[in-house]
C-alpha positions as CSV (number, residue, x, y, z in Angstrom):
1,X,-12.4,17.0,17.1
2,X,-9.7,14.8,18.5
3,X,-9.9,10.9,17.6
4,X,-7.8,8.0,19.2
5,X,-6.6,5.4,17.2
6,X,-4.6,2.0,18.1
7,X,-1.7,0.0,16.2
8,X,-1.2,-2.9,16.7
9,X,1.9,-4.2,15.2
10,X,3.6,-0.7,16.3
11,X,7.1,-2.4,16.6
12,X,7.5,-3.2,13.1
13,X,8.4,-0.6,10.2
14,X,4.7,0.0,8.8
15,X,3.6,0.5,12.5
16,X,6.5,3.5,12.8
17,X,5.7,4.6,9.8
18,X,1.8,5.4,10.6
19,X,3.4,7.3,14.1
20,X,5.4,9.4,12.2
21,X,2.8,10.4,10.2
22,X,0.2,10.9,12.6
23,X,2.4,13.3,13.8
24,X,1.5,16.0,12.5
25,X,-2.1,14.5,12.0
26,X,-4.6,17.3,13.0
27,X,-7.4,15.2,14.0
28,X,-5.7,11.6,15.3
29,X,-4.2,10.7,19.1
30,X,-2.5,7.7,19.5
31,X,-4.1,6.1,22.1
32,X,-2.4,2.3,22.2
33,X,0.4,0.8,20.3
34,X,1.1,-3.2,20.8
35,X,4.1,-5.0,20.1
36,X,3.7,-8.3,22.2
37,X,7.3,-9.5,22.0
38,X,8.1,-5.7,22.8
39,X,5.4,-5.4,25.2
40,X,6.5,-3.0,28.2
41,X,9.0,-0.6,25.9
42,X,8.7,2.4,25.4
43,X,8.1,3.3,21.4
44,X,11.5,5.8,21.2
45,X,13.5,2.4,22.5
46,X,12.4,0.4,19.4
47,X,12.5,3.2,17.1
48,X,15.1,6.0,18.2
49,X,13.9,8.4,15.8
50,X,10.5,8.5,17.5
51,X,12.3,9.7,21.0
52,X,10.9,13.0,20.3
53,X,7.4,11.7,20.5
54,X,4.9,11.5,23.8
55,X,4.0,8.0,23.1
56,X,1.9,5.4,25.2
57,X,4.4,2.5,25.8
58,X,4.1,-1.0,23.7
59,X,1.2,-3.4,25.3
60,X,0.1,-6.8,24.1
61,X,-3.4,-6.6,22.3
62,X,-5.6,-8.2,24.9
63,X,-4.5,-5.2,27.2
64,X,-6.1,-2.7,25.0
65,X,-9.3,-1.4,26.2
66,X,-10.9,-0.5,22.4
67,X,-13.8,0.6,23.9
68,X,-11.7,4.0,24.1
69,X,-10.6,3.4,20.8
70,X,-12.2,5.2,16.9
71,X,-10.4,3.2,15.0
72,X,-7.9,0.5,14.7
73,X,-5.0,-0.2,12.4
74,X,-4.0,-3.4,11.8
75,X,0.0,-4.1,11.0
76,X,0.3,-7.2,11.8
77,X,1.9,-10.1,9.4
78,X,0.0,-12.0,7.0
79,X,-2.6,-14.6,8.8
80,X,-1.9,-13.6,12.4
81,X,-4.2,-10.4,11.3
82,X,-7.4,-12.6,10.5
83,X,-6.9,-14.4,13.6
84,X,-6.8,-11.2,15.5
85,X,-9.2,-8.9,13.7
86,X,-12.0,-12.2,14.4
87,X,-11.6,-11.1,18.3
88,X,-11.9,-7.6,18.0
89,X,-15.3,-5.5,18.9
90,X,-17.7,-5.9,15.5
91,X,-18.5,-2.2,15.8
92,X,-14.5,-0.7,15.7
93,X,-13.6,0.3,12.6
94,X,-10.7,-1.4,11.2
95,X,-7.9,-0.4,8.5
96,X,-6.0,-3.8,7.8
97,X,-2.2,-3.1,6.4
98,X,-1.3,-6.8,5.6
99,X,-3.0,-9.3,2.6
100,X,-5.6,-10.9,4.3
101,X,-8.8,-9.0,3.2
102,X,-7.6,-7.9,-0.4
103,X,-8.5,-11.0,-1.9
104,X,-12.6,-11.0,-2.0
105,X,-12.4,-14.9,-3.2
106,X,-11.4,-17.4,-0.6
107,X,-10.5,-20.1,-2.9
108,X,-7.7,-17.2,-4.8
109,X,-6.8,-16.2,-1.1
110,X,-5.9,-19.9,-0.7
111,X,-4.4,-20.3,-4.0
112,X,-2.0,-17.2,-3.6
113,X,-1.3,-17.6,0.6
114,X,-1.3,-21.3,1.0
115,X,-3.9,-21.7,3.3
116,X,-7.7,-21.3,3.8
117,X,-9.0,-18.1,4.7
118,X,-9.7,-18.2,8.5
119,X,-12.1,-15.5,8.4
120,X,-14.3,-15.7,5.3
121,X,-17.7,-13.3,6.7
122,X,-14.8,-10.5,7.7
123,X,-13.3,-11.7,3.9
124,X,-16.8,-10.2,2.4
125,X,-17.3,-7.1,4.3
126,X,-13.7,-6.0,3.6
127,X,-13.3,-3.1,0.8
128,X,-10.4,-3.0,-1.0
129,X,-7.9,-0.1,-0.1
130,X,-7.0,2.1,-3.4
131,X,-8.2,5.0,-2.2
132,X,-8.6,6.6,-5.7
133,X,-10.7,3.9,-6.8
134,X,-12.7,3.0,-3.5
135,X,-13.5,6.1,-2.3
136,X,-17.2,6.1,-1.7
137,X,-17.2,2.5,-0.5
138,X,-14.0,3.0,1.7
139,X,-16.2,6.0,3.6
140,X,-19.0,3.7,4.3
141,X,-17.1,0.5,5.4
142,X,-16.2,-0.7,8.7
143,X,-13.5,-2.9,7.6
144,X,-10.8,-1.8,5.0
145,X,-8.1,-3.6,3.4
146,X,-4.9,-2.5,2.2
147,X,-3.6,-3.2,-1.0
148,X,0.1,-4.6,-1.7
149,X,2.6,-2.2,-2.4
150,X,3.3,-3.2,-5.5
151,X,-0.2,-4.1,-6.8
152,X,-0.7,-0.2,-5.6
153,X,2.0,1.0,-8.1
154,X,0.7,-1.0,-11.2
155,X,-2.7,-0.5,-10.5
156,X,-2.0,3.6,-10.3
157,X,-0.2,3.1,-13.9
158,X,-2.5,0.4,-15.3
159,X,-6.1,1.1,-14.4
160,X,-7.0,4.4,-16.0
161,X,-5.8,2.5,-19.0
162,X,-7.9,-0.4,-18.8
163,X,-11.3,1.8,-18.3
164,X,-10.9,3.8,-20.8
165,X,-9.6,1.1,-23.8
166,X,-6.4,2.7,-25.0
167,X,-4.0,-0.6,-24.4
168,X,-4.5,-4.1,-25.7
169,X,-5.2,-5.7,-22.7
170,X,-3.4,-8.9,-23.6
171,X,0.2,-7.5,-24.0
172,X,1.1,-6.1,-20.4
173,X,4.5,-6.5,-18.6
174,X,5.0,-5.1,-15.3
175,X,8.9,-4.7,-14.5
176,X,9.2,-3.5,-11.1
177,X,12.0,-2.1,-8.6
178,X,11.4,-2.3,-5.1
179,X,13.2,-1.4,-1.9
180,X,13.8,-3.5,0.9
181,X,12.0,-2.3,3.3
182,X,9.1,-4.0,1.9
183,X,10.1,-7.1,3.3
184,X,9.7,-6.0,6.8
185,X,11.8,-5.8,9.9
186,X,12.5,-9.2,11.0
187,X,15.7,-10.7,10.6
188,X,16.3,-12.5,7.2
189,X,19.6,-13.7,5.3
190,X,18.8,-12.5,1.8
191,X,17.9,-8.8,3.2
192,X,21.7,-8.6,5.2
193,X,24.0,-5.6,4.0
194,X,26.8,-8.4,2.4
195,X,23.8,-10.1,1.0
196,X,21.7,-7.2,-0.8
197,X,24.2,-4.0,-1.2
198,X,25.9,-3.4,-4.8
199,X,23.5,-5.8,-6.6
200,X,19.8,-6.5,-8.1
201,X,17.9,-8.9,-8.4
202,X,14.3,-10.5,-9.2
203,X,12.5,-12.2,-7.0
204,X,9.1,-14.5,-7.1
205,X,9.5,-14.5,-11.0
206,X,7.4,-16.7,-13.3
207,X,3.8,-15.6,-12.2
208,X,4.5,-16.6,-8.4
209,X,4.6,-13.3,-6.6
210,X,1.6,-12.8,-4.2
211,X,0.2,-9.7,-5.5
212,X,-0.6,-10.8,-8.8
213,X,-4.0,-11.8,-6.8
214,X,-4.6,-8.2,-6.5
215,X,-4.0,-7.5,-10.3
216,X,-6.0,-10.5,-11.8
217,X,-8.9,-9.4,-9.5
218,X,-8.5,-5.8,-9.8
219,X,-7.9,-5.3,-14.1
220,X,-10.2,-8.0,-14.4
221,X,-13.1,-6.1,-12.5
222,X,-12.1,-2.7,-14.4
223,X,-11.9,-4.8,-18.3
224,X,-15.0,-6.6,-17.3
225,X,-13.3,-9.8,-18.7
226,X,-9.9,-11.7,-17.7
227,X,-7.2,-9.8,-17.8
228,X,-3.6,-11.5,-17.1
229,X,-0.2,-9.4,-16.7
230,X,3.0,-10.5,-16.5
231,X,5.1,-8.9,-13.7
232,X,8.2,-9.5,-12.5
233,X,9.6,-7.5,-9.5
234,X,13.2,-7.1,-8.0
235,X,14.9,-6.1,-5.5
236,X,17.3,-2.9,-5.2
237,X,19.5,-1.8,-2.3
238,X,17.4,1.0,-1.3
239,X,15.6,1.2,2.2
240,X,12.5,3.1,0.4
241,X,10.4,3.2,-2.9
242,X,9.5,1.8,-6.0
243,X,9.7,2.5,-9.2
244,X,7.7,-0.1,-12.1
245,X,8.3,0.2,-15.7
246,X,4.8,-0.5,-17.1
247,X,5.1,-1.9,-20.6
248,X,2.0,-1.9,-23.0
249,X,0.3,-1.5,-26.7
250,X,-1.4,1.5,-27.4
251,X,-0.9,5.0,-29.0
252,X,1.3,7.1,-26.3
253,X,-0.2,10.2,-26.0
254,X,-3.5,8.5,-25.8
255,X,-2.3,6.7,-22.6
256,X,-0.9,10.1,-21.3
257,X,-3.9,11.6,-21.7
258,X,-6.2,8.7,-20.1
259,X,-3.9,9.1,-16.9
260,X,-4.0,12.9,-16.6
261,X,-7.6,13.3,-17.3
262,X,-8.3,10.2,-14.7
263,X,-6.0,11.5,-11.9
264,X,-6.6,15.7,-12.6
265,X,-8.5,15.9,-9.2
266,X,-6.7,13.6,-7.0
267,X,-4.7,15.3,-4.7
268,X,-1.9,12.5,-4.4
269,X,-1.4,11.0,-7.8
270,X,0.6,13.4,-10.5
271,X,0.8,12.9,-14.1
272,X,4.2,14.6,-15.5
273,X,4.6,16.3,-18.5
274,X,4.4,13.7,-21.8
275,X,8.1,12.5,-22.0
276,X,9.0,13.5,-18.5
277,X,9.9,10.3,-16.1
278,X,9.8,9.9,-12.5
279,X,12.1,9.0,-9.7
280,X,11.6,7.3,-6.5
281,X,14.1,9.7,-4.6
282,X,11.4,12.9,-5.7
283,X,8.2,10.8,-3.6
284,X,10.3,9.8,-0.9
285,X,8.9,9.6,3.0
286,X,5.5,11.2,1.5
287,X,2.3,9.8,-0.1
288,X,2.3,11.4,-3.6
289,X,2.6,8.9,-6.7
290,X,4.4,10.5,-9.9
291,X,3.2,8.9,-13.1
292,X,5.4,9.3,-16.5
293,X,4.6,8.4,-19.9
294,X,7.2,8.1,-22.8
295,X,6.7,6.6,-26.5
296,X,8.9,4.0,-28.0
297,X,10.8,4.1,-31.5
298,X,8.5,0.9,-32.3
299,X,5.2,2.9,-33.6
300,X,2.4,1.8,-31.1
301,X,4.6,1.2,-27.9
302,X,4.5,3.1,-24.5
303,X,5.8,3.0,-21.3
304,X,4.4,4.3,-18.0
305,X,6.6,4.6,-15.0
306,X,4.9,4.9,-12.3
307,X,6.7,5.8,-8.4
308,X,5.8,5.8,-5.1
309,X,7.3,5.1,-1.4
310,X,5.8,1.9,-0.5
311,X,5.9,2.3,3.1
312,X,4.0,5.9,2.7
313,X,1.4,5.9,-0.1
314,X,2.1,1.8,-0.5
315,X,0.9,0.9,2.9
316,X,0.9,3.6,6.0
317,X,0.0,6.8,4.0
318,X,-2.6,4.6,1.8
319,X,-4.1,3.5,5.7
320,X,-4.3,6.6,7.2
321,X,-5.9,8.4,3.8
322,X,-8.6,5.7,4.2
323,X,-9.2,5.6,7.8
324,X,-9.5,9.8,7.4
325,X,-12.5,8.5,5.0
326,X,-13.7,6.4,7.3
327,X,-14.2,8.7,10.2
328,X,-15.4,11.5,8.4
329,X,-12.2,13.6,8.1
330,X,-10.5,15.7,5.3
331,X,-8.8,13.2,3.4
332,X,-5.7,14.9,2.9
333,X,-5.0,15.4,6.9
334,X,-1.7,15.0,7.6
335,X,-0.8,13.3,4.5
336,X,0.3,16.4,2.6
337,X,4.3,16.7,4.1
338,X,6.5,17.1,1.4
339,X,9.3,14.3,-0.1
340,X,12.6,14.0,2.0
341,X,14.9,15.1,-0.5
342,X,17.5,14.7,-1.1
C-alpha cells in the first residue's frame, strides 16, 4: 500500500526534516511540497543534502490538487497554519507541526500567542500530539496537533509522575537546554554564529515561554487539579537536541520505577538504568527519548533528565508517528533509523 502525502512548509527545517525521514518510509510518497517564496525550486536547491532524492519541485499551496493527497502535514509558522488549514478539504486528514491546535482553550491560546484563535471549531476537533499519551484518539482523529518541543520533553519526564502520585506536585522546576534549530530557519540576529557560539543563555524566563500552555493544560488534566511548573529554558550552541533537567520531591527510585513501568512497551521512549543519565548526542537525528533518574544527597530529592532531538521525536518524527496512526499504518514505519553518532 503506497500513500501520498503533502508538506507544506517544505522549505523550512521541520519540512526537510519529515523528507528525510520519509525516506526510507515504507508506506508514504511525497506527492507535493510548497514553499511559496520558494515556489518553482527544486527541493535539493534549498536543501543540498536532499539532492539525492526524486522530489516533486516546491509549489505554492493553492497549486496542490489534495484531492490526490492521504494526508497533509502542516509546517507552517504559528497563525499562518490556522489560516490555511480553514481552506483545506474537511475530509483530508491533517498533522499540524506548529502551536495553533495544542491549546484546546481559546481564551489560553490568546493569552499565550497574542491574539484570538482564528479557527476555534478546527481548535475543538484537534487532538493533542503525544503520541504515547493520545494514541487511541490520535488514530481516530482527522486533525492532529503537534506538541512544542519542549513541552514534549517535560511532559515525557513529568507525566508518568503525575499519574501515578510519587512527586509533590507543587515543587517542580523544569531547567531546560535546547538547540537552535528550534528557532527555525529564518534569518534572526540572536541565532548568528558571533551571536550564539561559545555561550548559553536563557531565554523567555519568568513564566513567559509559550509552551508552558501545553504544561498547565497537560499536568493539570493528568493531576485532575492545577498543576503549575516552573521552567526556564536556554539556549546552547548546538544545531540539534534537548536535554531538561527535571527537578522534583519524591522518593527516587519510586520515580524510576513510575517511568520504566509507564514507558516498558513504548517502542521510542527508554528508561536507563537507576543512576544512569542521558545525552542529547546518543538520540541524535532519530525519534527515541532516553529518560534518566538520579537521587540527590538531600533525602527526598530526584532528578529526571530527560533527552530527545527536537526536530525528530520533538516535531517531524512525533508527525509522522501520528499520521502512521492516522492512516492505519505500523506506527513505528520508518521511524526506527538509529542516532547519528557520533
Amino acid at each position: 500500500m503506497t500513500l501520498s502525502v503533502a508538506i507544506l512548509g517544505a522549505s523550512g527545517y521541520t519540512g526537510a526534516e519529515l523528507v528525510r525521514l520519509i525516506a526510507t518510509h515504507p508506506e508514504l510518497r511525497i506527492a507535493a511540497l510548497t514553499g511559496d517564496r520558494k515556489a518553482g525550486m527544486s527541493m535539493g536547491d534549498v536543501f543540498p543534502f536532499l539532492r539525492h532524492m526524486t522530489l516533486p519541485d516546491l509549489e505554492k499551496i493553492e497549486d496542490v490538487d489534495f484531492t490526490k493527497v492521504d494526508l497533509c502535514f502542516c509546517a507552517l509558522p504559528h497563525a499562518t497554519s490556522q489560516a490555511v488549514i480553514s481552506t483545506l478539504p474537511g475530509d483530508l486528514k491533517i498533522v499540524d507541526l506548529s502551536a495553533d491546535f495544542r491549546l484546546r482553550d481559546p481564551a489560553e491560546y490568546e493569552k499565550w500567542y497574542g491574539k484570538p484563535h482564528a479557527a476555534v471549531a478546527l481548535q475543538k476537533e484537534a487532538v493533542y500530539g503525544l503520541t504515547e499519551f493520545y494514541r487511541d484518539d490520535i488514530r481516530g482523529a482527522r486533525l492532529v496537533a503537534g506538541t512544542g518541543c519542549n513541552a514534549a520533553t517535560g511532559q515525557y519526564a513529568l507525566r508518568p509522575l503525575i499519574e501515578a502520585g510519587v512527586i509533590d506536585l507543587d515543587d517542580i522546576l523544569i531547567d531546560l537546554k535546547a538547540g537552535v534549530s528550534g528557532a527555525g530557519r529564518s534569518l534572526k540576529e540572536p541565532n548568528l554564529h558571533a551571536e550564539l557560539s561559545e555561550g548559553a543563555h536563557p531565554y523567555s524566563a519568568g513564566g513567559t515561554h509559550r509552551h508552558l500552555g501545553e504544561f498547565d493544560q497537560e499536568f493539570s488534566k493528568a493531576a485532575g487539579r492545577p498543576v503549575r511548573v516552573q521552567f526556564t529554558p536556554h539556549l546552547l550552541p548546538m544545531n540539534r537536541g534537548i536535554l531538561a533537567n527535571v527537578y522534583v520531591k519524591g522518593d527516587p527510585q519510586a520515580v524510576h520505577q513510575a517511568l520504566a513501568e509507564r514507558y516498558a512497551t513504548e517502542p521510542f521512549l527508554h528508561v536507563l538504568p537507576f543512576g544512569t543519565l542521558p545525552s542529547t548526542r546518543h538520540v541524535r537525528g532519530s525519534n527515541y527519548v532516553h529518560i534518566g533518574v538520579i537521587g540527590d544527597r538531600i533525602p527526598g530529592r530526584a532528578m529526571v533528565v530527560a533527552v530527545l532531538d527536537n526536530l525528530a521525536k520533538g516535531s517531524s518524527g512525533q508527525a509522522i508517528q501520528n499520521a502512521n496512526l492516522m492512516l492505519g499504518v505500523e506506527e513505528t514505519a520508518g521511524l526506527t533509523l538509529a542516532p547519528v553518532f557520533p
